[in-house]
C-alpha positions in Angstrom: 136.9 78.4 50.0 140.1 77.9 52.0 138.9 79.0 55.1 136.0 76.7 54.9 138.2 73.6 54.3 141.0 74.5 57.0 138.0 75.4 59.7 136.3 72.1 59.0 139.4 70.3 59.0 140.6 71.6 61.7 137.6 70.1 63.7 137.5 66.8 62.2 141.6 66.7 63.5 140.1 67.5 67.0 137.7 65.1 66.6 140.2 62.5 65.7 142.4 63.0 68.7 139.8 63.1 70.8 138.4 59.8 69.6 141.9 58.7 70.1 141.5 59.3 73.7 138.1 58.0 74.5 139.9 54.4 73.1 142.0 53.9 75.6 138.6 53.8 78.1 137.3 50.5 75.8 137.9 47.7 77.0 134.6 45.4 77.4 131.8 44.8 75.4 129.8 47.2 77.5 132.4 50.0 76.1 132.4 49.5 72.8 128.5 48.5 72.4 126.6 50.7 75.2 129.7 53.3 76.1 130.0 51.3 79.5 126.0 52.2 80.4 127.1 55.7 81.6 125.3 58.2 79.5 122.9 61.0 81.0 120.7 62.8 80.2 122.4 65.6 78.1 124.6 63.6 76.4 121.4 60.9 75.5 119.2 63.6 73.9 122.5 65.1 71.4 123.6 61.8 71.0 119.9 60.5 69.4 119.6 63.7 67.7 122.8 63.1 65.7 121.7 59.9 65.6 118.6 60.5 63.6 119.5 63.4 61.7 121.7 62.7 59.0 122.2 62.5 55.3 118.7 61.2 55.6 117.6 64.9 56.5 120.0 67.0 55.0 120.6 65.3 51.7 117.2 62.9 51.2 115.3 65.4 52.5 116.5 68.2 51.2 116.0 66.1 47.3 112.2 65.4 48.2 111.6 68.9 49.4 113.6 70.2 46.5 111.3 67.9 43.8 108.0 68.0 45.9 108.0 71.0 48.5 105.6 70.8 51.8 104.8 67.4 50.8 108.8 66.7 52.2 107.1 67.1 55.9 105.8 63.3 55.3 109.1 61.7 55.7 110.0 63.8 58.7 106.0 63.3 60.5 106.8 59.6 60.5 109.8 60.4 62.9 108.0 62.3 65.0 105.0 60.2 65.4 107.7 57.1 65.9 109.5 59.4 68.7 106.4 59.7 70.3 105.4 56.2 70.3 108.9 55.1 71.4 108.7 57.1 74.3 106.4 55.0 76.4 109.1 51.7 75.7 112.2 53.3 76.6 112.2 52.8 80.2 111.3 49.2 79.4 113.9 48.8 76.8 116.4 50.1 79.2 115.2 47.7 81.6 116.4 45.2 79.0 119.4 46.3 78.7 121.4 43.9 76.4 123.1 44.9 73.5 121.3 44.6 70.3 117.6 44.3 69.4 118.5 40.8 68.4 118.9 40.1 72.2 114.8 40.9 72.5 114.1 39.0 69.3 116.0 35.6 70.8 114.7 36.0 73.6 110.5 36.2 72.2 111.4 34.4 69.2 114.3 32.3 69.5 117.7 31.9 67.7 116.7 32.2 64.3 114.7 35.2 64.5 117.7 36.7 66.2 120.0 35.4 62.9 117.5 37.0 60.5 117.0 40.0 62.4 120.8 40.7 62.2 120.7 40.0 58.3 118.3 42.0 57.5 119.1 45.0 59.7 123.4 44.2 58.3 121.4 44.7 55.2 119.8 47.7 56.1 122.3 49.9 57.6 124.7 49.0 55.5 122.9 50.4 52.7 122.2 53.6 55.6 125.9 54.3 55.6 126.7 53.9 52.0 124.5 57.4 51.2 126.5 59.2 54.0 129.5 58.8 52.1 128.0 60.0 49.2 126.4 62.8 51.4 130.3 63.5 52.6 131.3 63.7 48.9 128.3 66.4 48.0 129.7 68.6 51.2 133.2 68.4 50.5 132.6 68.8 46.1 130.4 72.2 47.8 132.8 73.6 50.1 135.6 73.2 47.9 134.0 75.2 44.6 134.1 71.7 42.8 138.0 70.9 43.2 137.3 67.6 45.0 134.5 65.9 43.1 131.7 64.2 44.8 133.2 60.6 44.1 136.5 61.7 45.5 134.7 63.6 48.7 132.5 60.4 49.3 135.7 58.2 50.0 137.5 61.1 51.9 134.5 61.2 54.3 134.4 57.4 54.0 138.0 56.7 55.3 137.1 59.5 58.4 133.6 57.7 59.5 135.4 53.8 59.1 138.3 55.1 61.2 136.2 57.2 63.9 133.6 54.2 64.1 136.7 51.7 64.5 138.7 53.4 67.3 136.3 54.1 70.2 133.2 52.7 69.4 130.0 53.5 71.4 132.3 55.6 73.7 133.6 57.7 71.0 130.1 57.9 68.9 128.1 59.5 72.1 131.3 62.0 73.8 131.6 62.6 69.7 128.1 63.6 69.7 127.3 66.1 72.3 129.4 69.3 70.6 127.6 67.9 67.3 124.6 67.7 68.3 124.7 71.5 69.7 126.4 72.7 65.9 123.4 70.9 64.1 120.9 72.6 66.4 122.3 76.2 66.2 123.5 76.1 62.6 119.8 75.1 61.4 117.9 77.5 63.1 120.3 80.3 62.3 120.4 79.8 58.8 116.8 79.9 58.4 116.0 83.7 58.8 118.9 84.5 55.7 117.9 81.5 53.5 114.6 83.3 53.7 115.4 87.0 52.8 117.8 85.9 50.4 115.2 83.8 48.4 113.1 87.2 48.5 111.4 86.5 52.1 108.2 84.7 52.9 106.5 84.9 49.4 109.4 83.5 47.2 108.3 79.7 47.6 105.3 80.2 46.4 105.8 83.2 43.5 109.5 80.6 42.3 108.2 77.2 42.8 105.4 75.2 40.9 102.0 75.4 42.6 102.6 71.6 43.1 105.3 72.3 45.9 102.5 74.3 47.8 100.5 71.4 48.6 100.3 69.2 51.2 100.5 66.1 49.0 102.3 66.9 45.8 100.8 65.6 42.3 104.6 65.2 41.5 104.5 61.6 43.6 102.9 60.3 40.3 99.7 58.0 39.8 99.0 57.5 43.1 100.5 60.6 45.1 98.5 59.9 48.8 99.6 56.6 48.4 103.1 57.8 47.7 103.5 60.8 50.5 102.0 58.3 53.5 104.6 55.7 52.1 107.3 57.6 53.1 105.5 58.8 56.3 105.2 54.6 57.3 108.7 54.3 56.2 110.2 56.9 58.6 108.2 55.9 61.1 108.8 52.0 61.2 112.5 52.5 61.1 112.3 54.7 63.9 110.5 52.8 65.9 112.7 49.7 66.0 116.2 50.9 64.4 118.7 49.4 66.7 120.8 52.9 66.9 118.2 54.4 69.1 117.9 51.3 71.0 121.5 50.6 71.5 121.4 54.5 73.5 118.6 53.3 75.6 120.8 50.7 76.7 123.8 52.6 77.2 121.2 54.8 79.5 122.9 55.6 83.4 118.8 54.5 84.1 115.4 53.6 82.8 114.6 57.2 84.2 117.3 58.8 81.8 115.8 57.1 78.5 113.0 58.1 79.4 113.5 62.0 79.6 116.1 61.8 77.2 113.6 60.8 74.8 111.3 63.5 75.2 113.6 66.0 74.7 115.3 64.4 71.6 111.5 64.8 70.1 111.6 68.9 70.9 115.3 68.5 68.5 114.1 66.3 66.1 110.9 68.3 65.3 112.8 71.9 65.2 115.8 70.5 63.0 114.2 68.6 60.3 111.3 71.2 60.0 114.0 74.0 59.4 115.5 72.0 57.0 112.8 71.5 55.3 112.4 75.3 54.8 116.2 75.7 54.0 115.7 73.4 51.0 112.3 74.8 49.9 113.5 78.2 49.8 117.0 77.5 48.4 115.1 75.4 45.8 113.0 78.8 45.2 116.5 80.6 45.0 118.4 77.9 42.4 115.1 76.6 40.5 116.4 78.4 36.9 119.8 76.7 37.6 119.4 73.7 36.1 122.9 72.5 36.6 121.4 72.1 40.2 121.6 68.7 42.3 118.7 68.4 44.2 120.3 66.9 47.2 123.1 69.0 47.4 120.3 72.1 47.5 121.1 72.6 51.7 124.5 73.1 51.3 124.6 75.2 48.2 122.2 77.6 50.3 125.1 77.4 53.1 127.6 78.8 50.6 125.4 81.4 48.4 122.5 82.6 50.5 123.9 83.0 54.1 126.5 85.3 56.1 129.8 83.2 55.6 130.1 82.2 59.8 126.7 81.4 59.5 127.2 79.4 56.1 130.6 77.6 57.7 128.1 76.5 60.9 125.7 74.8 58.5 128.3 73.1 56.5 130.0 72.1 60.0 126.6 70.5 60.7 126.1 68.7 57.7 129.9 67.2 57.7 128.9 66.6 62.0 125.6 64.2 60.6 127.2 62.6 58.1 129.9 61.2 60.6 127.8 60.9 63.5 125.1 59.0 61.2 127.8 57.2 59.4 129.5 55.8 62.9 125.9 55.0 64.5 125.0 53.0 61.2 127.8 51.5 60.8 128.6 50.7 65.0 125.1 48.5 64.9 125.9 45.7 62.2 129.1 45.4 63.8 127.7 44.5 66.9 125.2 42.2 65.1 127.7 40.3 63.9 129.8 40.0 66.9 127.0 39.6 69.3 123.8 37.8 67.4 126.1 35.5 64.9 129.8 35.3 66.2 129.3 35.0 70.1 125.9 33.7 70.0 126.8 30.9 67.0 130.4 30.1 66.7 132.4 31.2 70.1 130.3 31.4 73.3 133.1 31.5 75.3 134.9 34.6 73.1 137.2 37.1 75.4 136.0 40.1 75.9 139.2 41.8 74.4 139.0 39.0 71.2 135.6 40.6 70.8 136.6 44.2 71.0 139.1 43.7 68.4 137.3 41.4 66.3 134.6 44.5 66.3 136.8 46.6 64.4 137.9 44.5 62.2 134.3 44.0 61.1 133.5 47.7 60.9 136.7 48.3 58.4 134.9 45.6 56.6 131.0 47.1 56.4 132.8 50.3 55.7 134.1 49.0 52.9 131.0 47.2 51.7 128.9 50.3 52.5 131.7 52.0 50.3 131.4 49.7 47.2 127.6 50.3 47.4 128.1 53.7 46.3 131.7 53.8 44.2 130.1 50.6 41.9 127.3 52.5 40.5 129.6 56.1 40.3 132.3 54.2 38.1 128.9 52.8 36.1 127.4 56.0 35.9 124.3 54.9 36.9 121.7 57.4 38.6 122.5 57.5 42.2 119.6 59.3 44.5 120.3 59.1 48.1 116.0 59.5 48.7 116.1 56.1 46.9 118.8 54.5 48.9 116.7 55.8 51.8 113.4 54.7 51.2 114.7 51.4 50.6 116.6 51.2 53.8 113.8 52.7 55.7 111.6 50.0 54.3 113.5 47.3 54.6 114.1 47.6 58.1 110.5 48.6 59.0 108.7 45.8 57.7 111.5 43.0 58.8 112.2 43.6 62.1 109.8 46.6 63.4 106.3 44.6 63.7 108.1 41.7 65.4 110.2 43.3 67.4 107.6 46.0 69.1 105.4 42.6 69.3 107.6 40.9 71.2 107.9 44.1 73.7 104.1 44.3 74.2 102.0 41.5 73.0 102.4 38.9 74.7 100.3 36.8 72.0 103.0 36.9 69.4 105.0 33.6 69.6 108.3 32.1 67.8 106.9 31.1 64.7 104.9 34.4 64.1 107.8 36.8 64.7 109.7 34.2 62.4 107.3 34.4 59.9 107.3 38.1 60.1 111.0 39.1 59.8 110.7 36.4 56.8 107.8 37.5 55.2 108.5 41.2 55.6 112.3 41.0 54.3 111.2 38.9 51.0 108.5 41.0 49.7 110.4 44.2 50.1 113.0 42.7 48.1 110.5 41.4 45.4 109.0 44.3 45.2 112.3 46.8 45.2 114.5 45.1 43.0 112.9 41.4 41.2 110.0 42.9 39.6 111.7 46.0 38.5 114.0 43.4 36.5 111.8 40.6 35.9 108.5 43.1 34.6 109.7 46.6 34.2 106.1 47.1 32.4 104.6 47.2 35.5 106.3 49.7 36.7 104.6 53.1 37.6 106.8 56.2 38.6 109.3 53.8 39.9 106.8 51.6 41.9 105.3 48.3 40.8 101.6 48.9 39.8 102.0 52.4 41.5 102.3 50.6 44.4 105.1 51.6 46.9 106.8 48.1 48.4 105.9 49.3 51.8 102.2 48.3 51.5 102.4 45.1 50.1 105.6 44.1 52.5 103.6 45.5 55.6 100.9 43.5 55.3 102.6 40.7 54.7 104.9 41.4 58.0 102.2 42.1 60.3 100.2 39.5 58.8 102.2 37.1 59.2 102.8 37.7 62.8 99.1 38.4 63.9 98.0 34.9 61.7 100.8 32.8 62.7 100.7 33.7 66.1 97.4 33.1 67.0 97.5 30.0 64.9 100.3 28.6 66.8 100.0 27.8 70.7 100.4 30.7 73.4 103.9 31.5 74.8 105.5 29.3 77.5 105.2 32.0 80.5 108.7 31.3 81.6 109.7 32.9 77.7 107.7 36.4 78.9 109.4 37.0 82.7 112.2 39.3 81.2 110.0 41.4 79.1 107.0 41.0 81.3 108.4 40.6 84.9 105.7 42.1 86.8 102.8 39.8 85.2 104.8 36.6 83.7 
């Protein structure tokens, strides 16, 4: 146990200093949002792998392969499908090249949409961060045998991903990422060969687990279980798609070429790491399914201590410690620079000195750290059920129906105007909401497997997000052409 906790340690000290060091280099916004726009290619393609795998993978996706099997590969599809998609916009974003996505919504939509943009994403990746503290507290309640409990461990790994994300910003986040990047990659496909002979080898799944966990689209999802598995698919994939993280590297992008390429790649480490974890936490799942004393999301990391070589076990818990910061400081980086950038500067202080800002940045991110914090501490001193796949989900939506539609509209339609991306970060926003948490209060008879009607809330708030825009839109006159030369400059 010891040698676990003094290893890890260890790293996150050399982490610390070295973040201590890449400070000194910040001194403009470009430093602290886009890392001075000097990244490569190398450093791109870790730096969006740690960006994207995190607690999200290792914990939420390790609970819904744990509770449905295969059917788990959904929620990683829709990143791989978003990947894809993204790739042919990241030289144009890069060509862009502001700061946040509510720089491309101000500039299609106006100032409002940028205002609700940043709510709604502050929203979202707030709630983003609070499950990597709770993911921190599952590692560290692991590692340790149970002597540091999970609600202990969750604000330990807090206070390390508020004062990494505080002192270096973009700078430190991408340098931070590159040796964790490589430990996530190497640790997951390592572990995969052991977790399998342990479990009994290729046949275990399916002798262990229910039948259910077999198929492609588990009956487990409850009354409607297509509806259910493509839910999370659309989730994932929206987020992807416009979450600010991603876009925020493409900016900090040496060129257009360089986001471009990086992008590819990062779909080659995306597609290998969540796939292997997916078959981590199904066989693991096979190993502990008698042990009822099991926590679903903790499944991964159990398998890291019980069912692999201990330097192979230590690599995987590295990684998961390595996502939960890196996924904790890129979440938690991006609402700070929406409230700097799309509400401070942009609202109340134009004129704002660039060292005023730089400071004012950190102050902000202690202060979303702490919010993100209370998310998770309130309901542990209530007791209440806490599922990080549930935090996710609604994160994932929340973001993907209020700012994804308008935001890829506004990079390639050139139909969609002001009051139609308006309407749809409105639109979207509210009926998630409804649906997620007034209804389950107002008419919990409705209510079917933790879905009003059966329905999951990304249907019905879709609709109404693209709907909106598409309707509005074309209801409203066309564009000035003078609002489409920055995104459109060759035919504006």
């Amino acid at each position: 146990m010891y040698t676990y906790i003094f290893i890890i340690l260890a790293y996150l000290i050399a982490l610390t200093v070295y973040n201590f060091l890449q400070a000194k280099k910040v001194k403009t916004q470009d430093d602290m949002m886009v890392a001075g726009r000097s990244l490569g290619v190398t450093k791109m393609v870790f730096t969006l792998v740690c960006t994207w795998i995190g607690s999200g993978t290792f914990i939420a996706g390790a609970e819904y392969a744990f509770r449905a099997g295969w059917s788990a590969i959904w929620m990683a599809a829709g990143a791989w499908v978003g990947i894809a998609i993204i790739y042919f916009l990241a030289g144009k974003i890069r060509t862009f090249g502001q700061y946040t996505i509510g720089d491309i919504l101000e500039e299609r939509y106006g100032k409002f949409a940028r205002l609700f943009g940043a709510i709604a994403l502050i929203i979202a990746f707030t709630t983003i961060v609070s499950y990597q503290f709770r993911a921190g507290g599952y590692i560290l309640n692991v590692i340790t045998d149970g002597a540091v409990s999970v609600e202990m461990g969750q604000a330990i790994a807090a206070g390390f991903v508020i004062l990494f994300t505080a002192i270096g910003g973009m700078i430190a986040v991408a340098h931070t990422d590159l040796p964790n990047g490589i430990i996530i990659v190497l640790a997951c496909i390592i572990a995969v060969p052991f977790v399998v002979v342990t479990a009994g080898g290729w046949d275990a799944a399916a002798q262990n687990l229910p039948a259910a966990h077999m198929y492609l689209v588990s009956p487990e999802f409850g009354e409607y279980p297509f509806l259910k598995a493509f839910s999370y698919f659309l989730a994932t994939m929206f987020l992807l798609l416009g979450v600010q993280s991603m876009y925020q590297k493409f900016y900090s992008a040496k060129t257009p070429a360089d986001a471009k390429k990086a992008v590819a790649l990062w779909i080659v480490g995306t597609v290998v790491v969540e796939t292997v974890v997916i078959i981590i936490a199904i066989y693991a799942a096979s190993y502990f399914w008698e042990d009822k004393t099991m926590d679903p999301a903790a499944v991964v990391l159990h398998a890291a201590r019980n069912m692999v070589p201990a330097p192979v076990g230590l690599l995987l818990l590295a990684a998961a410690v390595v996502v939960v910061i890196s996924t904790g400081m890129n979440y938690l980086l991006s609402p700070s620079t929406n409230i700097i950038r799309d509400i401070y500067q942009r609202f109340m202080k134009p004129d704002a000195s660039q060292e005023s800002m730089v400071a004012l940045q950190k102050v902000f991110i202690v202060v979303l750290g702490l919010i993100a914090f209370l998310m998770i501490f309130i309901p542990t001193v209530m007791d209440l059920e806490i599922s990080v796949l549930k935090y996710a989900y609604f994160a994932y939506t929340m973001y993907g129906v209020a700012i994804t539609p308008a935001l890829l509209a506004a990079l390639v339609w050139k139909r969609a105007t002001k009051q139609g991306g308006l309407a749809s970060i409105v639109g979207g926003a509210s009926i998630a909401i409804l649906f997620d948490f007034v209804i389950p209060y107002i008419a919990p008879d409705v209510m079917i497997g933790g879905d009003a009607w059966g329905i999951p809330s990304i249907y019905p708030a879709l609709v109404a997000s693209i709907g909106l825009l598409v309707a509005v839109s074309l209801l409203t006159p066309k564009p000035d052409p003078s609002v489409l030369a920055k995104l459109f400059p060759e035919k504006a």
